[in-house]
C-alpha positions as a Markdown table, in Angstrom:
| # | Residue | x | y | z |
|---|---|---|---|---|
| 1 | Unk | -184.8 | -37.7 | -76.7 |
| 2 | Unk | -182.3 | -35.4 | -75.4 |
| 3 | Unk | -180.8 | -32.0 | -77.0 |
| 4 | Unk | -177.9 | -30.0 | -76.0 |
| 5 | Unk | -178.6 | -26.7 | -77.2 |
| 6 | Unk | -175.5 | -24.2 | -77.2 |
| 7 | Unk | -176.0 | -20.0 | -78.0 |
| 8 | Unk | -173.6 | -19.8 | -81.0 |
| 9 | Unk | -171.8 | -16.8 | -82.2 |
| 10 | Unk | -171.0 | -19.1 | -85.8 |
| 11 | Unk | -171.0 | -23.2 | -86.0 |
| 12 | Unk | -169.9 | -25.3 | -88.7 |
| 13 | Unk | -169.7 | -29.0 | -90.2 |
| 14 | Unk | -167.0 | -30.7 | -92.0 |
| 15 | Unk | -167.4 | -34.0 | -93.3 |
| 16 | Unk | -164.0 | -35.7 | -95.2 |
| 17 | Unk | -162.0 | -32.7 | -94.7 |
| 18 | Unk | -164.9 | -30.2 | -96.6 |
| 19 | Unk | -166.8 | -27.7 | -95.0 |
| 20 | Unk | -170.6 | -29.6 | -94.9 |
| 21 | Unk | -172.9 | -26.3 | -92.7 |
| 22 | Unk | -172.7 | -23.1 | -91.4 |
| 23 | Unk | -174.4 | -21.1 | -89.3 |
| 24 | Unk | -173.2 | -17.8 | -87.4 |
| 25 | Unk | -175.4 | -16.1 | -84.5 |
| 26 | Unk | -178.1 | -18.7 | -83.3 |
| 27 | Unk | -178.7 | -22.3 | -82.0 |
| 28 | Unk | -176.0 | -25.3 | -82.3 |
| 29 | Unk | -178.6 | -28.3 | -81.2 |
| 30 | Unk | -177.1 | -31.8 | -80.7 |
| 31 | Unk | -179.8 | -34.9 | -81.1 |
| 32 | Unk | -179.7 | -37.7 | -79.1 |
| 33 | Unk | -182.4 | -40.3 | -80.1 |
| 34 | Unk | -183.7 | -43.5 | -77.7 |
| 35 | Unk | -185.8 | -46.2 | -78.5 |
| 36 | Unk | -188.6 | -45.3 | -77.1 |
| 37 | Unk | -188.9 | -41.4 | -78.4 |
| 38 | Unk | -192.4 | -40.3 | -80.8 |
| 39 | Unk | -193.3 | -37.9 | -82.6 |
| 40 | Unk | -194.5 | -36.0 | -79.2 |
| 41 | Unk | -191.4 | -35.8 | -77.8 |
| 42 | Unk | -189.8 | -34.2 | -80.9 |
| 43 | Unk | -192.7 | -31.6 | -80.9 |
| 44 | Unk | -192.2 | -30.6 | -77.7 |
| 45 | Unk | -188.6 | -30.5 | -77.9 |
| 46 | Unk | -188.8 | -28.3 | -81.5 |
| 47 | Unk | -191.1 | -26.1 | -79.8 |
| 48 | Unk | -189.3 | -25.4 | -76.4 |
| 49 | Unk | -185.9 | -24.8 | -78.5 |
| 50 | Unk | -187.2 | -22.5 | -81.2 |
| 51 | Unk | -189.0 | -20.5 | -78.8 |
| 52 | Unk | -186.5 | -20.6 | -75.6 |
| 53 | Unk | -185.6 | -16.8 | -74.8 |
| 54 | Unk | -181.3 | -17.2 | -74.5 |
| 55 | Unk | -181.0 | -14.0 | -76.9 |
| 56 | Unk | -180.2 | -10.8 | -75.1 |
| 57 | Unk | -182.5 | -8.0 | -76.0 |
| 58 | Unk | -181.8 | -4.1 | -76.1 |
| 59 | Unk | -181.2 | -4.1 | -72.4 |
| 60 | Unk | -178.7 | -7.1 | -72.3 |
| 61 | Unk | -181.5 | -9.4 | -71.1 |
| 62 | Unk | -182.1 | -13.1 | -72.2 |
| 63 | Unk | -185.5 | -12.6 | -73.6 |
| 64 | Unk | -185.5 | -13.3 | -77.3 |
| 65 | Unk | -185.5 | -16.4 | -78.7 |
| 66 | Unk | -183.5 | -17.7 | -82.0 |
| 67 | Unk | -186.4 | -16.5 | -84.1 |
| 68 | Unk | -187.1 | -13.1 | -82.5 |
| 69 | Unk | -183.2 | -12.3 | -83.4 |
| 70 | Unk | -183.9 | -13.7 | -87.3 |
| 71 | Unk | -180.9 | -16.2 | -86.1 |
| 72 | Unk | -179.9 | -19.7 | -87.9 |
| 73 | Unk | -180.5 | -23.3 | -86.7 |
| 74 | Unk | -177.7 | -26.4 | -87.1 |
| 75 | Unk | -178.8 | -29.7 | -85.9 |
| 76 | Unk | -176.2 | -32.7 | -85.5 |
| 77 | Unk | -177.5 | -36.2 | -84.7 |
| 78 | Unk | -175.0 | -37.3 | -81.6 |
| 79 | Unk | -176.3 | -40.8 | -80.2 |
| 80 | Unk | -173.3 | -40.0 | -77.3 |
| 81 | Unk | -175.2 | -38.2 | -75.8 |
| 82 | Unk | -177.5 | -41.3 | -75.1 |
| 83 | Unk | -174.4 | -42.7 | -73.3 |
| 84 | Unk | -174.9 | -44.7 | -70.1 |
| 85 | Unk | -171.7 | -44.2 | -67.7 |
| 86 | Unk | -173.6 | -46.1 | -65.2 |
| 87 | Unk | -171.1 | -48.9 | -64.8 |
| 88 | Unk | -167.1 | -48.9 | -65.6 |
| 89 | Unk | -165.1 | -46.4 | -67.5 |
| 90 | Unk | -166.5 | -47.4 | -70.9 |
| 91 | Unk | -169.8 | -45.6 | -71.9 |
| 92 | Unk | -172.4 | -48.1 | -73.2 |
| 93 | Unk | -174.5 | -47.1 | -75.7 |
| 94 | Unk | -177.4 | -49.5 | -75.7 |
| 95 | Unk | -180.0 | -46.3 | -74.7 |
| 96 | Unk | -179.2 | -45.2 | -78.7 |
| 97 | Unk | -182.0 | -45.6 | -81.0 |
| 98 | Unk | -180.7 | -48.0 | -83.5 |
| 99 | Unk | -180.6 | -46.2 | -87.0 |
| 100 | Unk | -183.9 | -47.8 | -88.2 |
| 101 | Unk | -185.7 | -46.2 | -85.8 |
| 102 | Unk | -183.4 | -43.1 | -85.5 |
| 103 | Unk | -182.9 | -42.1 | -89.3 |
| 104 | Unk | -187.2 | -41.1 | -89.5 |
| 105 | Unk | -187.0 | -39.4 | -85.9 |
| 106 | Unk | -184.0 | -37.6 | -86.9 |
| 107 | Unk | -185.9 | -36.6 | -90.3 |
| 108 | Unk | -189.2 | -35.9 | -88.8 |
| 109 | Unk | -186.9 | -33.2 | -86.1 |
| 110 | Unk | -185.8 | -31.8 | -89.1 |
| 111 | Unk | -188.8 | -31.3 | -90.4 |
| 112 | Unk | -190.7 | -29.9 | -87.3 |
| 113 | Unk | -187.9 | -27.7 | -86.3 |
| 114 | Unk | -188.1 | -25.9 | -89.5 |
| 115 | Unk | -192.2 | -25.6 | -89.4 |
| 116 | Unk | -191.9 | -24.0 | -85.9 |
| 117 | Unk | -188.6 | -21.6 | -86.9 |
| 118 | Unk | -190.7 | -21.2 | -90.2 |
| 119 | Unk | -187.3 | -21.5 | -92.4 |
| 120 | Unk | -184.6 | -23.8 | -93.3 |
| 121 | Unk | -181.8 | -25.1 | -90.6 |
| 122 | Unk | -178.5 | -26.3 | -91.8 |
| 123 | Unk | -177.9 | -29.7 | -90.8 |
| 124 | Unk | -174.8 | -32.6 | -90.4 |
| 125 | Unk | -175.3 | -36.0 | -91.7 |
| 126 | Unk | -176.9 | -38.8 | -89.8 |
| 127 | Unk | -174.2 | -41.5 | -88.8 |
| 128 | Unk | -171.1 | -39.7 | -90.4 |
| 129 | Unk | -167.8 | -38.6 | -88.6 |
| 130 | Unk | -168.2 | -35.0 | -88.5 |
| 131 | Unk | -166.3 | -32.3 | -87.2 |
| 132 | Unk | -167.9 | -29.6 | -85.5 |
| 133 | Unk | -166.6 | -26.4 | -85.0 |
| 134 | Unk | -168.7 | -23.7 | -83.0 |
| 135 | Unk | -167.9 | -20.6 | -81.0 |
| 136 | Unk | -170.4 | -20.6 | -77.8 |
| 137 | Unk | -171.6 | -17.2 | -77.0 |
| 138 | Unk | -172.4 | -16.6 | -73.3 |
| 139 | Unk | -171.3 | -19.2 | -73.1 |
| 140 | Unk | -174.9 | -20.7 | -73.0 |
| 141 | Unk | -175.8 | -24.1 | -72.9 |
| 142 | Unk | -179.0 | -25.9 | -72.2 |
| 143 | Unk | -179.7 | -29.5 | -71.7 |
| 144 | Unk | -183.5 | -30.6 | -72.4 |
| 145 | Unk | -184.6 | -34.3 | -72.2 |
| 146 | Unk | -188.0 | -35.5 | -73.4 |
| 147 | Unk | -188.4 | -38.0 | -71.2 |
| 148 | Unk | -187.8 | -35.7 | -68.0 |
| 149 | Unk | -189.4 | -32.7 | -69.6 |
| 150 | Unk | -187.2 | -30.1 | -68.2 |
């Protein structure tokens, strides 16, 4: 499982043209899911996000997290970012969790993420065209991978 996890000033989702989710000041996390991903590796994942100190505190230092702030949460499913561009130009996508495994991992993130942030996170929609729009703050961005645990 891999998440790309980008310090937000505000985020958004539109789906068919309509605004879907918002978020301003927090954490825009893209999902990636593989085949072989559990219910461990979306605990540990939830847990190292909500918690990761990106924030800036009083003195300008990264040492809050999303929930020290009181910030907002919007997950998108992106099974790119299970691309393999080992070969070619074209990226293959066979490291992707199809969606009858990925549809209950992507529900059970949901779920965890929002029992370790201890509220609601705005969310896309699993398998649809969406169009994110986000302004990154820092800019920050962090790449974390379940299987590499770093």
């Amino acid at each position: 499982m891999k998440l790309v996890i980008q310090r937000v000033q505000h985020a958004s989702v539109h789906i068919d043209q309509k605004q879907y989710s918002a978020i301003n000041n927090g954490l825009l996390i893209f999902l990636g899911i593989g085949p072989k991903d559990t219910s461990e590796d979306i605990e540990w994942l939830c847990k190292k996000a909500v918690h990761m100190r990106i924030f800036n505190d009083e003195k300008g230092v990264m040492n809050n997290s999303v929930k020290d702030i009181g910030g907002e949460i919007l997950v998108v499913s992106q099974f790119t970012l299970m691309a393999s561009t080992k070969k070619g130009n074209r990226p293959s996508y066979v490291q992707a969790a199809k969606p009858e495994i990925a549809i209950p991992l992507y529900k059970l993130f949901i779920q965890t993420i929002e029992n370790y942030f201890e509220k609601k996170v705005q969310t896309g929609v699993f398998g649809a065209d969406m169009k994110v729009d986000l302004r990154n703050d820092g800019p920050i961005t962090i790449l974390l991978d379940s299987e590499l645990r770093n």
